[in-house]
Each structure stands twice: as structure tokens, then as C-alpha cells.
N, C-alpha and C positions, 0 to 999 in steps of 0.2 A: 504494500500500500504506500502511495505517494504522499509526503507529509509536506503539507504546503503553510510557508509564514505567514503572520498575521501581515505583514507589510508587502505579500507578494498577492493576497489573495483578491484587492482589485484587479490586476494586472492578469490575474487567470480566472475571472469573472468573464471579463471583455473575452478573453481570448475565446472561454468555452462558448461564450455567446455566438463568437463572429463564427466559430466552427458548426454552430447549431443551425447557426443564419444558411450558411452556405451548403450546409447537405439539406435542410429542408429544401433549398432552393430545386437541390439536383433531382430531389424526390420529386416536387413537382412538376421540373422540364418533362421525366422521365414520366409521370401518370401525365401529363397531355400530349405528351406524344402515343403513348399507349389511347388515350383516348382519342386521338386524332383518329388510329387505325381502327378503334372502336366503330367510330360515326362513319367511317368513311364506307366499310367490309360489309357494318352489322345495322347500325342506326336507320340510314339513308334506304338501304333495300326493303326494310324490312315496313318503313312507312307504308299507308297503302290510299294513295298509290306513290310508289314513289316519287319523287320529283325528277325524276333525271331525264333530259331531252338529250343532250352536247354531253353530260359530263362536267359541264362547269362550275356548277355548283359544288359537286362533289370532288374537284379537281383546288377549288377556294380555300379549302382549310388548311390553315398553319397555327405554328406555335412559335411565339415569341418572348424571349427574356424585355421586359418593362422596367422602367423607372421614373419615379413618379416626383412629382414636385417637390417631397418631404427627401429625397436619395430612397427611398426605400424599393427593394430589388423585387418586383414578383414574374408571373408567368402570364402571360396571356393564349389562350386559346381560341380562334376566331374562325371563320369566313369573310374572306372578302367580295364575295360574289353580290352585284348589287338586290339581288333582292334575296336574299337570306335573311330577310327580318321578316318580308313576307312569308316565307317557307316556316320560320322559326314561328310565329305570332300569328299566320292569319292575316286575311285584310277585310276591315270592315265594308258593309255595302255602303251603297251612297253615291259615289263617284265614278266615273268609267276610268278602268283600267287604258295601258298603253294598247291601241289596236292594233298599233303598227308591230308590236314584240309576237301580238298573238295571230296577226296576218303570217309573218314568218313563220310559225311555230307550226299552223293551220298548214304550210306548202311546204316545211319538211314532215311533217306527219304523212301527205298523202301524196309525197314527191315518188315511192317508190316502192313498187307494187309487191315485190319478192321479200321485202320483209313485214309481210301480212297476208293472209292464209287466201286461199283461190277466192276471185270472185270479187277484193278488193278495188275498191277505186283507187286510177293513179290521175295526177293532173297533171299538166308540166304548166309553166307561165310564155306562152307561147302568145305573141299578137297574132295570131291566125285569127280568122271568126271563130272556129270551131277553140280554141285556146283562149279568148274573150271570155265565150260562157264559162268556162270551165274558170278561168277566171273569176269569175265574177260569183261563180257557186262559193268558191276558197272562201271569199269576203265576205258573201255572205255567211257563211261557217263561223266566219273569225268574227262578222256581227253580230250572231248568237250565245255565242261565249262570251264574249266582252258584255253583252248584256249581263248574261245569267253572271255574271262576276259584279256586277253594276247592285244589282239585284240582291242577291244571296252573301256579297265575299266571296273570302275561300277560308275555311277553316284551317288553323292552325297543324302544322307537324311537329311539333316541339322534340326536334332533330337533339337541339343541343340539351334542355331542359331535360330528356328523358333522357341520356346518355349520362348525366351528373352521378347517378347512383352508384354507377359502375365506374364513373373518373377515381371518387371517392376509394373506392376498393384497390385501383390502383396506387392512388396516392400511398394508402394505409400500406401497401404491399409491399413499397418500396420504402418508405421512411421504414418501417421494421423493419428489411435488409440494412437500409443505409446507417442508420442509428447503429446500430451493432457493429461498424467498420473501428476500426483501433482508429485516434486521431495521429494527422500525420506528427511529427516531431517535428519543431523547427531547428 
């Protein structure tokens, strides 16, 4: 057993502190990156329906070392994809959605026959006449949705919120590995 003087035991207060500081840290990089592959593998698919059109969304998450106005060091866990608040939260009725995101959306959905079972509609965006109507069905598509969104919202997936429980088990998993490590020696 280490016997520490009464005149050194500020001086290994701080130190045990900034060691405590710093492997809580690692614990935490270490639960959201574990959580990251959580949300990305398990969270995201398993929504119903899930949100993934591109990938982008699910391609958004990172995790970052922060520091905050006090110096204080934490973790952040995110998405940057712009509407992962919507995905995350829901969005209230009331207001029309972007039609222009859900026109696109509407003509890669029905861009392409073979990845949807026989008997599917394909459209292409052709100015033909015959590519006009078909056209102008797409829009009309993307004017039914952006209604029914106008209308109803879209209910929440709480991607991140529902992932929290299991971040937590990581956290816990890894500070009791990490905590048990010998402190290094200076």
C-alpha cells in the first residue's frame, strides 16, 4: 500500500482527478462509437419503416471529442444529415413540406423497374408527350404526399432517443474495463 503525505495529498487529489477525467473520457469516445454502430447496423433498420432512401442519413453519424465554454472535455454523438431532427422528432402538421425533396424522392422510387416485383410502374422524366404525362403523374404523387404530410406530419422514429439505453450499457461496459486499468506512472 502506497502511503501518501499530508503535504502531497493535494497534488495526488488533482492528479487522481485528471486520470479519472480522462479514462471517463475514453469510456465515453468508446460507448458512442459502439453506439454509433448500434444506430447505424441495428437502430435505423429496424424503424418501421425505415428511413433510408440514398443512405445519407444513415451514412450522417459521427462522434466527436467537445469542448465547451467552461474547458470542460465531453463527447458528442450526432447526425448531420439535415433533417434528422425530423426523423429523430416527427414533424408537426400544418405547413407543407419541401415538394421539391419529395418530387425527387417520388422519381427515384419509381425510376427503376427491377428493383420492384413484376408489374411495377417505371417512369423516366423524358419531354416526350408520352414522358409529360408520366411526368406529371410523378407530381402529382409527390402532390399527394406532401399533402398527406401537410395534413397528418410524420411521426417520430426516435433513432437516437431509443438507442440511449443500450449507449448507457456500453458506457457502463467500458468504464468497468477502463477503471480497472493500473494508472500510468509519470
Amino acid at each position: 500500500m502506497a502511503t501518501i503525505r499530508i503535504d502531497e495529498l493535494g497534488r495526488f487529489l488533482v492528479r487522481q482527478g485528471k486520470e479519472t477525467q480522462k479514462r471517463m473520457l475514453r469510456a465515453a469516445l468508446e460507448a458512442a462509437e459502439r453506439g454509433k454502430v448500434y444506430i447505424v447496423q441495428a437502430a435505423i433498420p429496424r424503424a418501421n419503416p425505415p428511413p433510408v432512401d440514398r443512405g445519407l442519413y444513415r451514412n450522417s453519424w459521427g462522434v466527436e471529442k467537445i469542448l465547451d465554454k467552461h474547458g470542460h472535455v465531453g463527447v458528442r454523438l450526432f447526425s448531420d444529415s439535415p433533417y434528422a431532427g425530423i426523423i429523430e422528432f416527427g414533424r408537426r402538421p400544418g405547413t407543407w413540406p419541401n415538394i421539391g425533396a419529395i418530387r425527387e424522392w417520388v422519381y427515384r422510387k419509381f425510376k427503376d423497374k427491377s428493383t420492384r416485383g413484376a408489374g411495377a410502374k417505371t417512369f423516366t422524366r423524358k419531354n416526350t408527350a408520352a414522358g409529360g404525362s408520366q411526368q406529371r403523374e410523378l407530381d402529382g404523387i409527390a402532390f399527394m404526399i406532401a399533402r398527406q404530410i401537410k395534413e397528418k406530419g410524420v411521426p417520430p422514429k426516435h433513432i437516437l432517443l431509443g438507442s440511449v439505453p443500450q449507449i448507457k450499457r456500453y458506457f457502463s461496459e467500458a468504464w468497468a474495463r477502463i477503471s480497472r486499468e493500473k494508472p500510468k506512472e509519470k
